[in-house]
C-alpha positions as CSV (number, residue, x, y, z in Angstrom):
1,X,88.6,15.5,-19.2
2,X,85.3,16.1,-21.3
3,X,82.5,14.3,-20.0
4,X,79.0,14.0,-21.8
5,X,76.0,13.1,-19.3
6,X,73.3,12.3,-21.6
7,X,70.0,12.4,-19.0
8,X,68.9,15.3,-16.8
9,X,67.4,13.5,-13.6
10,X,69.0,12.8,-10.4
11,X,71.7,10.7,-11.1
12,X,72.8,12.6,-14.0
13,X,72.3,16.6,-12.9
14,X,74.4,15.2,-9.2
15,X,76.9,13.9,-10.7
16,X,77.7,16.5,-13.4
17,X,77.7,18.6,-10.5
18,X,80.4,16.9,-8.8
19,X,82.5,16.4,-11.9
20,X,82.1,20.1,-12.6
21,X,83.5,20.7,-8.9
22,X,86.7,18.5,-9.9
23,X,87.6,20.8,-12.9
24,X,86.0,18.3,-15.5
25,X,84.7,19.7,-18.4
26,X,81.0,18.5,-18.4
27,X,78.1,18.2,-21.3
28,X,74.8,18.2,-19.9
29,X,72.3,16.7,-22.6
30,X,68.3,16.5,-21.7
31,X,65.4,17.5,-24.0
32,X,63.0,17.7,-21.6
33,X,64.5,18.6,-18.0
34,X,63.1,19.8,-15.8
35,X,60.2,17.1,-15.9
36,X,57.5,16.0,-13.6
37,X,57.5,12.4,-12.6
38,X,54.3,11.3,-11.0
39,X,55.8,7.3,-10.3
40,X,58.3,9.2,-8.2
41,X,58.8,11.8,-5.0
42,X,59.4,9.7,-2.0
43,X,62.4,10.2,0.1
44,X,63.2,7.9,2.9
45,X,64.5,8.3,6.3
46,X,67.6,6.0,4.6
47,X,67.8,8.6,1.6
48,X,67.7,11.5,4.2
49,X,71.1,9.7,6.7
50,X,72.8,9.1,3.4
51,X,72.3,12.6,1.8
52,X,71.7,14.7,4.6
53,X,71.6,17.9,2.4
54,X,68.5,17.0,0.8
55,X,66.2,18.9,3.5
56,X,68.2,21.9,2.3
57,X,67.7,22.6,-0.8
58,X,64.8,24.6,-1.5
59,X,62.1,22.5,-2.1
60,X,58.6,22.2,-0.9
61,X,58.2,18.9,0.4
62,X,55.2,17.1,1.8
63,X,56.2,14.8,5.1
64,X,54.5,11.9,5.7
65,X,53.9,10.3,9.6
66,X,52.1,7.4,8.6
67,X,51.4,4.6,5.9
68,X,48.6,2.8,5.0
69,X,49.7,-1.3,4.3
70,X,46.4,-3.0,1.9
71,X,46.8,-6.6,1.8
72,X,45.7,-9.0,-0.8
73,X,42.4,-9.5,1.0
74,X,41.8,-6.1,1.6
75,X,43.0,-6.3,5.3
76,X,44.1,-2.3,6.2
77,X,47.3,-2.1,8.7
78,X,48.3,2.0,9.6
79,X,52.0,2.3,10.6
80,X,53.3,5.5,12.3
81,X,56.9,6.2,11.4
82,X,59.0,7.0,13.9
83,X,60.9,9.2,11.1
84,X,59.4,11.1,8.8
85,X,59.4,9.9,5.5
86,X,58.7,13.0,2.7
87,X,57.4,13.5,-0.6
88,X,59.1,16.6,-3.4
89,X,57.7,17.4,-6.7
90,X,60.8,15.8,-9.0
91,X,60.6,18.8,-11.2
92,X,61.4,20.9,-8.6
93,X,63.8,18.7,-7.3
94,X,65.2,18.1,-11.1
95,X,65.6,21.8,-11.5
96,X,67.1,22.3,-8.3
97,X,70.1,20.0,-9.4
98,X,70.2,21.4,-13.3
99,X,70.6,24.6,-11.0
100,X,73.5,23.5,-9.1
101,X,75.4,22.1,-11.8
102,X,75.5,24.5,-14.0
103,X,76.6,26.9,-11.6
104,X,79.3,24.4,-10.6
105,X,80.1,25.1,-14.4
106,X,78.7,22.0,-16.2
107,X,76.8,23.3,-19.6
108,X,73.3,22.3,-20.0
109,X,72.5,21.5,-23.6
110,X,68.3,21.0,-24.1
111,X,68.7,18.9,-26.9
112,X,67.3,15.1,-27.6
113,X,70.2,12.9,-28.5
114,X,69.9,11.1,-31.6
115,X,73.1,8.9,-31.8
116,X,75.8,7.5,-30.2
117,X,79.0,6.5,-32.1
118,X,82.5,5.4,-30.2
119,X,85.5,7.8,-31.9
120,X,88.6,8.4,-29.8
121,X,86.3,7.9,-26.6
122,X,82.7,9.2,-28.0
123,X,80.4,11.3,-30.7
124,X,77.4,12.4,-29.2
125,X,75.0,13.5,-32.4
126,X,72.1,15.9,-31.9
127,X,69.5,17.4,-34.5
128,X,71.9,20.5,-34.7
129,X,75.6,19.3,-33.8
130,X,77.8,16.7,-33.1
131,X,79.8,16.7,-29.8
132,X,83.3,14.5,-29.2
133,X,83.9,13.7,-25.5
134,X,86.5,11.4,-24.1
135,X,84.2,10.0,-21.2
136,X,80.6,9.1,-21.8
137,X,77.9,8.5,-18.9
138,X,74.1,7.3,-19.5
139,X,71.6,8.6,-17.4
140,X,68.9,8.6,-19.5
141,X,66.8,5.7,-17.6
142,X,66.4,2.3,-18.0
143,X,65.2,2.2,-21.5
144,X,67.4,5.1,-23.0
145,X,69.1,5.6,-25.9
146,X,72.6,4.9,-24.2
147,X,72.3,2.1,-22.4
148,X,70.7,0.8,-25.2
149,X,73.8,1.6,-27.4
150,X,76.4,0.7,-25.1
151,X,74.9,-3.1,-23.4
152,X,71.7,-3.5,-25.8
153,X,67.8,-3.5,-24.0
154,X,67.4,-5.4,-20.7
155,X,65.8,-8.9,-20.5
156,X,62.1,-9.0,-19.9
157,X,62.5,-10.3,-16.8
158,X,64.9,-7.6,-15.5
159,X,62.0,-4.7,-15.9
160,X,58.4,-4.2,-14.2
161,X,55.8,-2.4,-16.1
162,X,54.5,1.0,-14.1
163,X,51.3,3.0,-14.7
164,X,50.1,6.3,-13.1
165,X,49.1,9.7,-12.6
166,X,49.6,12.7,-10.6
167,X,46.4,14.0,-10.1
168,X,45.0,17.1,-7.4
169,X,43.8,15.5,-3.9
170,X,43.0,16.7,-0.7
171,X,45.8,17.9,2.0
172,X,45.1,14.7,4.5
173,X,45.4,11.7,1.9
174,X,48.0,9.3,3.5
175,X,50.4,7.4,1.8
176,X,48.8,4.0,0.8
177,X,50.9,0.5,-0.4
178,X,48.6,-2.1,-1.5
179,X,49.0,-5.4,-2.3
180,X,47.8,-8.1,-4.7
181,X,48.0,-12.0,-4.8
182,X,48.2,-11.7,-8.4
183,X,51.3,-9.2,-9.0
184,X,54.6,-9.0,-8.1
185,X,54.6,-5.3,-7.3
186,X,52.1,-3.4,-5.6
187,X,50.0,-0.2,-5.6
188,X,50.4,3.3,-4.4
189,X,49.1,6.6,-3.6
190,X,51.9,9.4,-2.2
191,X,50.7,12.6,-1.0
192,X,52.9,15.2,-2.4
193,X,52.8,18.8,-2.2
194,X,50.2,21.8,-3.3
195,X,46.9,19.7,-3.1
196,X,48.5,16.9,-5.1
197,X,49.2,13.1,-5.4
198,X,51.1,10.5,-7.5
199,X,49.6,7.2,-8.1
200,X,50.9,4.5,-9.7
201,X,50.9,0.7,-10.1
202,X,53.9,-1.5,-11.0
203,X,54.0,-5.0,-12.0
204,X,56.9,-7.5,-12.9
205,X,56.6,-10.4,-15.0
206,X,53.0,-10.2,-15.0
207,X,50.5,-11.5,-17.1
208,X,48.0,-8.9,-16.7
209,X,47.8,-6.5,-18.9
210,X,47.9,-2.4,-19.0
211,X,44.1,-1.8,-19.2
212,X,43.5,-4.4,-15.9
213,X,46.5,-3.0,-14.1
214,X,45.0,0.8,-15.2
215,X,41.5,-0.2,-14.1
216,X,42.9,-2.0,-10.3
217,X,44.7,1.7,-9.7
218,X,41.8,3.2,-10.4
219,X,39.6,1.5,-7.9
220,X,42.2,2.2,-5.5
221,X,42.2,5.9,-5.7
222,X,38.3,5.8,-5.7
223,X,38.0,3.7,-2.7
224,X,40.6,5.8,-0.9
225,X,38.9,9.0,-2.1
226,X,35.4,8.1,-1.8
227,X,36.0,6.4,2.4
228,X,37.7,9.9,3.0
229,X,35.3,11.6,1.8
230,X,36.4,13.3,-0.9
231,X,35.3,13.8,-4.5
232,X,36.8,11.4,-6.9
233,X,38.8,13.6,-10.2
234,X,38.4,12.5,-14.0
235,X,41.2,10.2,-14.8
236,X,43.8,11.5,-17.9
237,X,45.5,9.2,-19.9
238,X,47.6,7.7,-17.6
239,X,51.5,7.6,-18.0
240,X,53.6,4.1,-19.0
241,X,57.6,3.5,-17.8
242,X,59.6,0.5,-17.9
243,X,61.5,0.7,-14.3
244,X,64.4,-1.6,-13.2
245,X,64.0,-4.4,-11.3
246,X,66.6,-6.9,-11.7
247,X,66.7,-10.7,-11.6
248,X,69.6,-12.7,-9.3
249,X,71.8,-13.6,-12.5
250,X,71.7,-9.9,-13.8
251,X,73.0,-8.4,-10.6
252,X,75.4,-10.8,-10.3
253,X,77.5,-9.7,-14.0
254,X,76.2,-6.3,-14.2
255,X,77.5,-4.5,-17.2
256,X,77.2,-0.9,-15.7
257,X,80.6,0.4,-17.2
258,X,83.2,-0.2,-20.1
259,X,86.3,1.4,-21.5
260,X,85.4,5.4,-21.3
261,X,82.1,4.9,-20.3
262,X,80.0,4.1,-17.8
263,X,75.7,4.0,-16.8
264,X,74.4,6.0,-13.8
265,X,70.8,5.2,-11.9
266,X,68.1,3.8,-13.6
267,X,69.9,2.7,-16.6
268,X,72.7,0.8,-14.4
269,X,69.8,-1.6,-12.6
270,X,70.3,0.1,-9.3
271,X,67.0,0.1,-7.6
272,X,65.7,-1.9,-5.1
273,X,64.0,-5.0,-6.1
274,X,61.1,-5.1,-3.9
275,X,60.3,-1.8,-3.0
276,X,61.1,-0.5,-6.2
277,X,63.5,2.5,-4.4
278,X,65.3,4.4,-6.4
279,X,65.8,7.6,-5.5
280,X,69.2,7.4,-3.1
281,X,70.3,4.7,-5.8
282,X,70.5,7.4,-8.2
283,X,72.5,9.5,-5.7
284,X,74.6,6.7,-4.6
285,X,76.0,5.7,-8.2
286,X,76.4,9.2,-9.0
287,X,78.8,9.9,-6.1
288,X,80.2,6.7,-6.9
289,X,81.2,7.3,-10.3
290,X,82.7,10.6,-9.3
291,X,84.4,9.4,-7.3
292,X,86.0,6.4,-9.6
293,X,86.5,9.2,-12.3
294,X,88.9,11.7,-9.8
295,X,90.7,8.4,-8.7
296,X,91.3,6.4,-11.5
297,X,89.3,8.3,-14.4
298,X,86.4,5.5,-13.7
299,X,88.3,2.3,-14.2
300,X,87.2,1.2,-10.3
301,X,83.4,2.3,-11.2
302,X,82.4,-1.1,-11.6
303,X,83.9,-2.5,-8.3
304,X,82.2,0.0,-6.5
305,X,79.0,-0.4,-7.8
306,X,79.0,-3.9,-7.0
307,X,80.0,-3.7,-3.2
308,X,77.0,-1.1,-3.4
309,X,74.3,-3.8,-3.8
310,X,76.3,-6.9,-2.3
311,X,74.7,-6.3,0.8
312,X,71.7,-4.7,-0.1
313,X,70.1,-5.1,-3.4
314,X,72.0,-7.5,-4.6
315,X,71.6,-9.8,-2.0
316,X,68.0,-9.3,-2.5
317,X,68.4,-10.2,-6.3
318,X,70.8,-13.5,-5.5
319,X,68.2,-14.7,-3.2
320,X,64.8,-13.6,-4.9
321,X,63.2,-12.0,-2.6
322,X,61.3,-10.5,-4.4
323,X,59.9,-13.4,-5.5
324,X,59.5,-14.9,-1.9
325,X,58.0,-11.3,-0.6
326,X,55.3,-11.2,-3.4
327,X,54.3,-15.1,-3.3
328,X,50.7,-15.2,-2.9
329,X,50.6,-17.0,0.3
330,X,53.8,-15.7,2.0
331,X,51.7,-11.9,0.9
332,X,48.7,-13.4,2.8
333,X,50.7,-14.4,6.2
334,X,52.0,-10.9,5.9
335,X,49.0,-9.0,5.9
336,X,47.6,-11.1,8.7
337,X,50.7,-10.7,11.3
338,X,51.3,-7.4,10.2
339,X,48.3,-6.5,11.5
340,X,48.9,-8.7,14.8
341,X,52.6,-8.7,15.4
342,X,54.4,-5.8,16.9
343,X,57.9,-7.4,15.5
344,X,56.9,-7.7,12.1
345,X,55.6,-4.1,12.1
346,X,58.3,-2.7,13.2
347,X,60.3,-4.9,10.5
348,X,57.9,-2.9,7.9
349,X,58.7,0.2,9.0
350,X,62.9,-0.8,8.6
351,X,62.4,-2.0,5.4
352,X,60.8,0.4,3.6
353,X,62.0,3.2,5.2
354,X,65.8,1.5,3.7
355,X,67.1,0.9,7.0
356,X,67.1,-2.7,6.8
357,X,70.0,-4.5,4.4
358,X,68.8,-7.7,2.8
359,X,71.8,-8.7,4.2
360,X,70.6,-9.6,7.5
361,X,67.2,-9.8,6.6
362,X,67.0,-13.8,6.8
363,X,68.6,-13.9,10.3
364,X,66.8,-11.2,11.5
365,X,63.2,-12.9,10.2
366,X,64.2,-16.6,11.7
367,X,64.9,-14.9,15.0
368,X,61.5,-13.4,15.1
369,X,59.8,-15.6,14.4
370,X,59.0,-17.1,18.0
371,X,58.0,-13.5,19.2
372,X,55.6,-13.0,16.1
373,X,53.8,-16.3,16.8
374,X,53.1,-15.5,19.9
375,X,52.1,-11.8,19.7
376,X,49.6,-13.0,16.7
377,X,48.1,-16.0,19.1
378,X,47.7,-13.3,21.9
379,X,46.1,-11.4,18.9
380,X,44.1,-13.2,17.4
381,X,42.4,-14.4,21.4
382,X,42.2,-10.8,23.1
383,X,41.3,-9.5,19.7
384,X,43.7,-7.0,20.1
385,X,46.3,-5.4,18.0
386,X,49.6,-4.3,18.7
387,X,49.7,-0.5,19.5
């Protein structure tokens, strides 16, 4: 079968990869790729038992032992992390994969896509030629030109608005999450490798707009660089994305795949709503739709990617927590027993290293609750926090 990837990244390089392995012929289309993307980088521990063969390609990588939570009020909790989470450049890592798959025998095209037309499966049109392929796959992001010609552009509410840079930085910045009663989303500052950072903020449904979001990640990096201290570098223009970050009804009839063709990553929804993790996501629905393709030339892609996020990030759509996480006061409480609370630290650490399903979030929250009282009474008398 002829497959045409349009999109480059993870998802899309991995899984033409994997097709290529299975004897498929496989179009590679990317204008840009390899690219630097300064929003991105992090790996989790979760990303790292899931895809094992990560720590082996030849990357530098940057790995981080502790995180910085900011709350609203400017309280400052430091987690260490039991395991290691780590930071890659994603060009590197984006030319890695390119690497791999087209020595699996998948051809690379570097050309921008400029139309797609459905003819006996599908026309892929670039500036200089057309190309017919019988299955096509969107990898192209959230906002690409495939999804958007296969499903049409998300709803508003089904995106959050990021900002950023990647900017040089001293070797002992640690990573920093901060968060604001205003904003659903949050803050950040990763570490990365060679005397670098990425900095970003990301916002869903809010009313503020790019130049107060801008200015906020601003006066984060100076505060962090100025209390460290460490000189403070001219800001570029930053960079704008539209991320996935899907509401309860949109992960609950996703329309990820159709007859011959089928969306990949960012541009099928599948990142996690409240930590905005995407990275094993795009691995995941890659080796998912591979897969699908081998057993039944796709057909079952759907199913799958469903009973991906039914315990995980679905669930987290169908029961909004996103919305629950980032209400102002429930953001307050957090900061306070984070701080204070053993439990609820080590509950951090879980969920954003991945290792917590949404699942059995609820249950596992109710039945802590006792033991986080208590712990933040004891707190909050001896003046103590936990170790």
């Amino acid at each position: 079968m002829r497959v045409g990837i349009v999109g480059a990244g993870i998802a899309g390089a991995s899984l033409a990869e994997k097709l290529a392995r299975l004897g498929h012929e496989v179009l590679l289309f990317d204008h840009r790729a390899p690219w630097e993307k300064p929003c991105g980088g992090g790996v989790t521990p979760r990303a790292l038992d899931d895809y094992p063969g990560l720590l082996e390609l030849p990357l530098s990588r940057r790995e981080i032992r502790e995180v910085v939570f900011i709350g609203p009020t400017g309280r400052r909790t430091v987690l260490a992390m039991p395991r290691a989470w780590h930071t890659v450049s994603r060009r590197e890592l984006a030319q890695v994969l390119l690497e791999r798959a087209e020595a699996a025998g998948a051809t690379f095209l570097r050309r921008r896509v400029q139309r797609i037309s459905e003819s006996s499966g599908f026309q892929i049109e670039t500036a200089a030629e057309n190309f017919q392929v019988d299955f096509l796959v969107g990898a192209d992001g959230a906002t690409g030109l495939t999804r958007r010609s296969l499903v049409g552009k998300w709803n508003r509410d089904d995106l959050c608005r990021c900002y950023g840079f990647l900017l040089p930085g001293p070797g002992d910045l640690r990573l920093v999450i901060r968060f604001y009663s205003d904003l659903i989303g949050y803050a950040w500052l990763f570490p990365r490798p060679g005397q670098l950072f990425s900095a970003g903020i990301a916002a869903s449904g809010s009313r503020l707009g790019r130049e107060e979001l801008v200015q906020r990640l601003c006066r984060l990096i100076e505060a962090e660089l100025i209390s460290s201290g460490h000189p403070v570098p001219s800001f570029p223009k930053p960079y704008a994305a539209l991320l996935p970050s899907l509401s309860a009804q949109s992960f609950a009839s996703p329309r990820v795949a159709g007859r011959n063709w089928a969306l990949v990553g960012d541009a099928s929804g599948a990142v996690d709503p409240v930590t905005g993790e995407g990275i094993s996501y795009a691995f995941k629905t890659a080796k998912l739709l591979a897969e699908a393709i081998a057993e039944d030339q796709g057909r079952s892609y759907p199913e799958r990617w469903q009973e991906m996020v039914r315990l995980g990030i679905g669930h987290a759509g169908a029961h909004c927590w996103r919305e629950r996480f980032y209400d102002p006061k429930v953001l307050w409480l957090y900061s306070l027993v984070l701080q204070r609370s053993g439990q609820v630290q080590e509950l951090t650490r879980d969920l954003f290293s991945g290792r917590q399903s949404y699942h059995d979030l609820k249950p596992r929250v109710l039945h802590a609750i006792p033991q986080v009282l208590l712990e933040t009474l004891l707190s909050l008398f001896t003046h103590r926090a936990p170790p």
